[in-house]
ROMAR-179609 format. One record per residue: residue in one letter; x, y, z of N, C-alpha, C in turn. Coordinates in steps of 0.1 Angstrom, whole numbers, plus 5000, padded with zeros to 4 digits. Example, Ala and Ser with C-alpha at 12.3 -4.5 7.8 and 13.67 -1.06 7.14 Angstrom:
// residues 2
a513249435078512349555078513249675078s512849785071513749895071512950005079
//
This chain:
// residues 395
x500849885000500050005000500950125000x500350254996501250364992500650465007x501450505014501250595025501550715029x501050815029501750965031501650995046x503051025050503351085065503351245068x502451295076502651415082502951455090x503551555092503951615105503951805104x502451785110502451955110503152045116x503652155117504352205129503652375124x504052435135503452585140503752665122x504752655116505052755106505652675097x505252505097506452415084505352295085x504852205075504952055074506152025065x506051895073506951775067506451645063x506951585052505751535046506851405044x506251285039506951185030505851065026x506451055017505450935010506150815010x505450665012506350525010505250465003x506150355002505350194991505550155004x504650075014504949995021504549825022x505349735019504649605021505649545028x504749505036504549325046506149425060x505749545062506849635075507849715066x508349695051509549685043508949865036x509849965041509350105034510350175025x509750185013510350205004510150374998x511150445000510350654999510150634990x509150714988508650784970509050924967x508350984977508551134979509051214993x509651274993509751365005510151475007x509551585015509951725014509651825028x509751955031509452035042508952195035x508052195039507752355037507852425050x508352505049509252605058508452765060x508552845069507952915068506553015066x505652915068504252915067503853015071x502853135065502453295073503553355075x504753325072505753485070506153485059x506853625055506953705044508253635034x508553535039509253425031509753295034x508953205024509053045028509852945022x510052855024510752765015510252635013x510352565003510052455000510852344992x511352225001512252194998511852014994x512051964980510951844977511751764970x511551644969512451534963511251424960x511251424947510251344939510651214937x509751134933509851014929510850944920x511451024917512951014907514451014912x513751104925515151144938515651244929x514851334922515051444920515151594930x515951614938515951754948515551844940x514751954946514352094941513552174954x514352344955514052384966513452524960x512352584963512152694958511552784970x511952924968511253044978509453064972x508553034984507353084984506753184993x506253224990505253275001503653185002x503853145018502753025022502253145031x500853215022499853275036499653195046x499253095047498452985054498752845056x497952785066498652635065497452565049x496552635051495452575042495852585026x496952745021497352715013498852645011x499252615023500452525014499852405017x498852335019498752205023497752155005x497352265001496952304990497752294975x498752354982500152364966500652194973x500552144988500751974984500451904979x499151934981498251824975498551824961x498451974951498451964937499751854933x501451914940502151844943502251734940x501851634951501651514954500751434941x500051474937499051414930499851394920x500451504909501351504900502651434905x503251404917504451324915503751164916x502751144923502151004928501450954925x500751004911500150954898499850844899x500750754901501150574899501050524910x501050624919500950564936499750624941x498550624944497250664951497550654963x497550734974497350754989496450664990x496450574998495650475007495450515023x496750545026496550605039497350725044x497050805053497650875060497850885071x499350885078499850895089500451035092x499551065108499651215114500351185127x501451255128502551265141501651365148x501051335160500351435166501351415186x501451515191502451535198501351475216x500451525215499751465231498651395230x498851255235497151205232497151185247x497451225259496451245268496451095279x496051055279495150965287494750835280x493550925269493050865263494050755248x494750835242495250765232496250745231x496950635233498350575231499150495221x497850445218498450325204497650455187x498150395176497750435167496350455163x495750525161493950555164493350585152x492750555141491950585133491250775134x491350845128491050965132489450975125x488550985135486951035135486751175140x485951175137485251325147485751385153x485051215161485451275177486551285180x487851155177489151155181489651325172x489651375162490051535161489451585173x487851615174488151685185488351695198x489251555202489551495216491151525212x491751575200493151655200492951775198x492351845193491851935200491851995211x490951945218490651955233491851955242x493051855236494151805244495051915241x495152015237495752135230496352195242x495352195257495652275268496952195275x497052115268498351975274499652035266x499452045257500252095244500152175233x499652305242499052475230500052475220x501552425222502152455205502052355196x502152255204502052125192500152105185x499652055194498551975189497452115182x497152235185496452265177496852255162x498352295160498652265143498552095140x498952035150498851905145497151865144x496251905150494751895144494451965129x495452095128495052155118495552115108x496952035104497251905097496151835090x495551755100494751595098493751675090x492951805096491951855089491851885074x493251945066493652015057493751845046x494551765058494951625045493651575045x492351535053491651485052490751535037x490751695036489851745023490651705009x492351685014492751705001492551545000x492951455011493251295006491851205014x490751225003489351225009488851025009x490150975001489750875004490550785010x491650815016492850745019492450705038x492650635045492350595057493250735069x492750805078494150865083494150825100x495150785104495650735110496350875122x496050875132496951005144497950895149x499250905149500450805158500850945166x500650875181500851015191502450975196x503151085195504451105198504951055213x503051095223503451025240503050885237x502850835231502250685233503350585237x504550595231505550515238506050485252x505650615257505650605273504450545280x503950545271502750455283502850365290x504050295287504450145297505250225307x505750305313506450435318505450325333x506250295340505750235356504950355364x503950355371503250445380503850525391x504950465395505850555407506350645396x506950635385507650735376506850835371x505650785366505150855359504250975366x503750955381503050985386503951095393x503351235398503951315404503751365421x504651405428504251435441503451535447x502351535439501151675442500051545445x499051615453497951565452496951495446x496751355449496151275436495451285431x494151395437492851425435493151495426x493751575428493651715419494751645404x495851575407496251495390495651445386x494251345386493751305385492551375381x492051485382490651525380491751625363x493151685365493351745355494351665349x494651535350495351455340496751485340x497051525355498451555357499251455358x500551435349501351325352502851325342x503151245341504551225331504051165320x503651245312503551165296504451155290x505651235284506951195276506551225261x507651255255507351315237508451225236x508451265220509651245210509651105212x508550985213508050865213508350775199x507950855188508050805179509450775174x510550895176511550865172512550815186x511950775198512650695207512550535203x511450515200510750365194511450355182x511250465176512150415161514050395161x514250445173515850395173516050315181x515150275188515150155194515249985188x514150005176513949905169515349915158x515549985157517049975147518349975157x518350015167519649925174519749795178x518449745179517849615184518849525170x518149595158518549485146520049515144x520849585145522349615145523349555155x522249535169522749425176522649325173x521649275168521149135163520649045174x519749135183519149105194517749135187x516349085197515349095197515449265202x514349325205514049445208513649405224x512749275225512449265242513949215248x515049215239516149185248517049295252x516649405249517549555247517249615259x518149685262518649795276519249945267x518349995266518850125260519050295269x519850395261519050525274519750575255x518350665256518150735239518450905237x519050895232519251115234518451155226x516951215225517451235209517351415215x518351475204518451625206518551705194x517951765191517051865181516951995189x516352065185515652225188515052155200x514152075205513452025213514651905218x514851825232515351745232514451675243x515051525245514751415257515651335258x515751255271516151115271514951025272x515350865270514350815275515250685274x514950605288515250465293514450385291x514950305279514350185273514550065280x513950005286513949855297513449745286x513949685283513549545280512349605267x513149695256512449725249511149875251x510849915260509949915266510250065273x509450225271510250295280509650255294x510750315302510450305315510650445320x511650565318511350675323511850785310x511450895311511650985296511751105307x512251205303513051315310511351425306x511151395293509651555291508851455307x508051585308507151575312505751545309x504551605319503351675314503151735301x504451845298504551935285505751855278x505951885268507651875262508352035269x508152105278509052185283509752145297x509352035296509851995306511351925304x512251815317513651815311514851865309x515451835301516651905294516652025286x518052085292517852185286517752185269x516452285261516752275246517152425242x516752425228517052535217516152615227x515052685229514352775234513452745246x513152645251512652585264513652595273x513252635289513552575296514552455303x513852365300513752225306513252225326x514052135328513952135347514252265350x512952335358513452405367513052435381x513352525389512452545406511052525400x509952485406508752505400507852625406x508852685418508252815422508352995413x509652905401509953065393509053095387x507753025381506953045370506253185383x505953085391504853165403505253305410x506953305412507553415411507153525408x507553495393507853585378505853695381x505253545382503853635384503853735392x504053725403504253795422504953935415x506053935403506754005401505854115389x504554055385503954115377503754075364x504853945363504653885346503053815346x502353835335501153775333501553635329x500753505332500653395324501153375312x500653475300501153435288502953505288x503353605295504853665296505453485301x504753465311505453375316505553225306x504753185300504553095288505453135280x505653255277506753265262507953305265x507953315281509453295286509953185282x509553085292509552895296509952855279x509252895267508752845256509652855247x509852965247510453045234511653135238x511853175250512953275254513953175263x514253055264514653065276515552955265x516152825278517252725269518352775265x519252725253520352805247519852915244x519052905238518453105237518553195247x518253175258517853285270519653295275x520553155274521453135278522453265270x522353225262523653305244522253325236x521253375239520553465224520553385212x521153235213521053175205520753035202x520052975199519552835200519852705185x520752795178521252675165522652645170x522652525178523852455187525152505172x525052495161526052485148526852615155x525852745155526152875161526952875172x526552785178526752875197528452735195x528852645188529752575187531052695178x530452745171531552825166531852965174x530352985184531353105190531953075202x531752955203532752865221533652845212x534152815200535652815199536352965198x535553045196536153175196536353215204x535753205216535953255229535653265237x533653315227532553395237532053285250x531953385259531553345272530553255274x529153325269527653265270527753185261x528153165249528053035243528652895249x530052925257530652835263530052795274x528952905281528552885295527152785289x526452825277525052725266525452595268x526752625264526752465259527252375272x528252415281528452355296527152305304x526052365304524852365310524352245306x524252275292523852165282524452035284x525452025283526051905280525751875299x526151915309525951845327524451825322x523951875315522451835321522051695314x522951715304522751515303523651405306x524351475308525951375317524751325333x524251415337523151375348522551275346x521651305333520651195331520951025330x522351035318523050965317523250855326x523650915338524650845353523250815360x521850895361520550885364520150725360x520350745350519550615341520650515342x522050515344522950415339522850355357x521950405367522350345379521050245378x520150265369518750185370518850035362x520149995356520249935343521749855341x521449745348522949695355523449625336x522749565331523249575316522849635305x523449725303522649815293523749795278x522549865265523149765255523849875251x523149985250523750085241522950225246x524050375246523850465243523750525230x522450565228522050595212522150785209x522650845207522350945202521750965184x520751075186519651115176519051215177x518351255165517951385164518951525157x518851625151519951685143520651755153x521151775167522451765171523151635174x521951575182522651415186523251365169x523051365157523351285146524551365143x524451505144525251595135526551655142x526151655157527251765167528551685171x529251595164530551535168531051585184x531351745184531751795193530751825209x530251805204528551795216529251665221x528751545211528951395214530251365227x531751455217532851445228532751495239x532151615242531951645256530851595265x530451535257528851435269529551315273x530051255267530751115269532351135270x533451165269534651155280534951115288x533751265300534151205311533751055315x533050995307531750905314532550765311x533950745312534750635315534550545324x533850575336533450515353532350475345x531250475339529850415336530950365320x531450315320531850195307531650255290x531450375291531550465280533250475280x533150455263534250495256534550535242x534550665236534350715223535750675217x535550635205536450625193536350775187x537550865195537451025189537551025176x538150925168538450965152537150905144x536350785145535050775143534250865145x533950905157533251035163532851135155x534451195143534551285142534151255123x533951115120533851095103532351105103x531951145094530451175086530351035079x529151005080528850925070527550885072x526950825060525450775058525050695064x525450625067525150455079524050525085x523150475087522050445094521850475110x522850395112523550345122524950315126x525650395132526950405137527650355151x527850295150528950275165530050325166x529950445175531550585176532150535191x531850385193532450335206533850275205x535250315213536550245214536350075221x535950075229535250005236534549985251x534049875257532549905264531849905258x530849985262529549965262528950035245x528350005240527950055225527750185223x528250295218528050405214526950445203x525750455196525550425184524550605180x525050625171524650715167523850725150x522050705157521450705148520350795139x520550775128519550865119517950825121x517550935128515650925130515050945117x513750855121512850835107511950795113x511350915121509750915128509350865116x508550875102508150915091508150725087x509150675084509150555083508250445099x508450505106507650415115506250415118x505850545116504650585113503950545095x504550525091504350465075504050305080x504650255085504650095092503350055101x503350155111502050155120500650185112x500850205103499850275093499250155089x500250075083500049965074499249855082x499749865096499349715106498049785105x497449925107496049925110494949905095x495749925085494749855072494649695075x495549645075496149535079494849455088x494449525100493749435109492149475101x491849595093490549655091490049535079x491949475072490849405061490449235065
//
């Protein structure tokens, strides 16, 4: 069956198309449009030929670029009909954990879940809405980004506030970045040449957004987000962990709720740290000299050297340390300063692998000990797979 993956975000989709049969995904098409509602966008696409082509647009809306997709898509996939669609939607709540057929109701039960996650899930509802008019007969499918955590044990997941009150507002540890914890899980599994129920993993992945998550026996057991994804490690513009009395502070001090939201959100992390949050940046001005970049990235890197030693005390054999996501794949020098010191926990980098680029899938940048593996995420392919199992059981 031929399957289109989405992934809405605030001002960009990302899109990919596969042939998928019997788990086996094969790309057709794939591309990102950038910039959605500002005064210059980009669009960047690779057709069915593996033809690249990137052009400047201007995208008023998500309705018209989902619009110039569809015409798109139709003209590259001619020979391929959408059958299904798969939607990365970022909080399902409570209620949705596994892969869910999208109705009505389940849109407007992500919807509703929006107060869980105001930046992700309204555009991720406005996604499914837009593919549904364009791809009216294809099956679409929501794969929620927290669902992985759901096996996440009750003492973990649960927080030390009052149960009445988590409980009546659905307070607890949900965890993001699921899909691509699950997806490098299942591909270190096969690089080991172990089953996936026999694997001890702890997963980086680090992007603009980051997490850990401690994979048990396949399986997460704890993830660093929270309730929100601002929760955690420090990222590009979040937060992460902090006193939970500053938000309440900042109020006392006169900041309104939303000041304080787009502090936490958008101002804060390597941003708030060095004014800057593209790690490529803040790496070239810590070799120059600058202060706050060196002070970004120091922060950064203890705050998962923590996690690391956190999770490596819960996991007397563990298989592998995975880094992912576009600094975890791309930041060589990130990599060396997380792992060095971490000689006493059986970590050992091969600095000159470390430091070579290549396409592999899957890399092991370990001297020896314990597995080092540094993998290429492909939410998009796993979601193309989960897609498939749910036609799968319908026919």
């Amino acid at each position: 069956m031929n399957v289109l993956t989405i992934n809405a975000g605030s001002s960009s989709i990302k899109y990919k198309a596969f042939k998928v049969d019997n788990q086996q995904v094969f790309p057709l098409v794939a591309g990102l449009i950038e910039g959605i509602g500002e005064t210059q966008g980009q669009w960047h696409h690779t057709n069915n030929k593996g033809i690249k082509e990137s052009q400047h647009l201007v995208f008023q809306n998500h309705e018209a670029a989902f619009g110039l997709l569809a015409a798109k898509l139709q003209k590259d996939l001619d020979k391929y009909p959408i059958q299904g669609v798969g939607h990365r939607v970022v909080h399902g709540g409570d209620d949705y954990y596994l892969p869910t057929i999208v109705t009505p109701e389940v849109l407007e039960k992500i919807r509703h879940l929006s107060q869980l996650a105001p930046i992700h899930n309204p555009v991720n509802a406005l996604g499914i809405q837009f593919a549904q008019q364009h791809f009216k007969h294809a099956l679409h499918v929501a794969v929620f980004d927290s669902g992985f955590h759901h096996s996440i044990p009750s003492h973990i997941h649960q927080y030390a506030i009052n149960r009445e009150i988590a409980k009546k507002y659905q307070i607890k540890r949900y965890g993001f970045h699921g899909i691509n914890h699950e997806y490098v899980a299942r591909t270190a599994a096969v690089y080991l040449g172990k089953s996936l129920e026999q694997c001890n993993f702890i997963s980086l992945h680090l992007g603009n957004g980051a997490s850990a998550c401690l994979i048990k026996e396949g399986k997460s057991f704890d993830t660093t987000m929270g309730m929100t994804p601002l929760a955690g490690l420090i990222m590009g513009t979040r937060c992460g962990d902090i006193d939970p009395a500053i938000p309440l502070y900042l109020q006392y001090q006169g900041m309104t709720t939303e000041e304080v939201d787009t502090l936490l959100n958008k101002q804060s992390g390597l941003k708030g740290i060095a004014q800057e949050n593209d790690m490529r940046h803040l790496i070239e001005r810590a070799l120059g000299g600058d202060y706050s970049a060196n002070l970004a990235i120091d922060m950064y890197v203890y705050s998962l050297q923590k996690i690391i030693g956190a999770y490596s005390s819960q996991i007397a054999n563990l298989d592998a340390l995975i880094f992912t996501g576009g600094i975890g794949e791309n930041a060589a020098v990130i990599r060396e300063k997380i792992v060095l010191p971490l000689k006493h926990l059986n970590f050992e980098l091969n600095l000159t692998v470390n430091k070579t680029r290549t396409h592999a899938n899957c890399q092991d940048i370990s001297l020896q000990g314990k597995s080092i593996l540094v993998i290429r995420g492909d939410e998009e392919a796993l979601i193309a797979q989960k897609v498939e199992n749910i036609v799968i059981k319908l026919l």
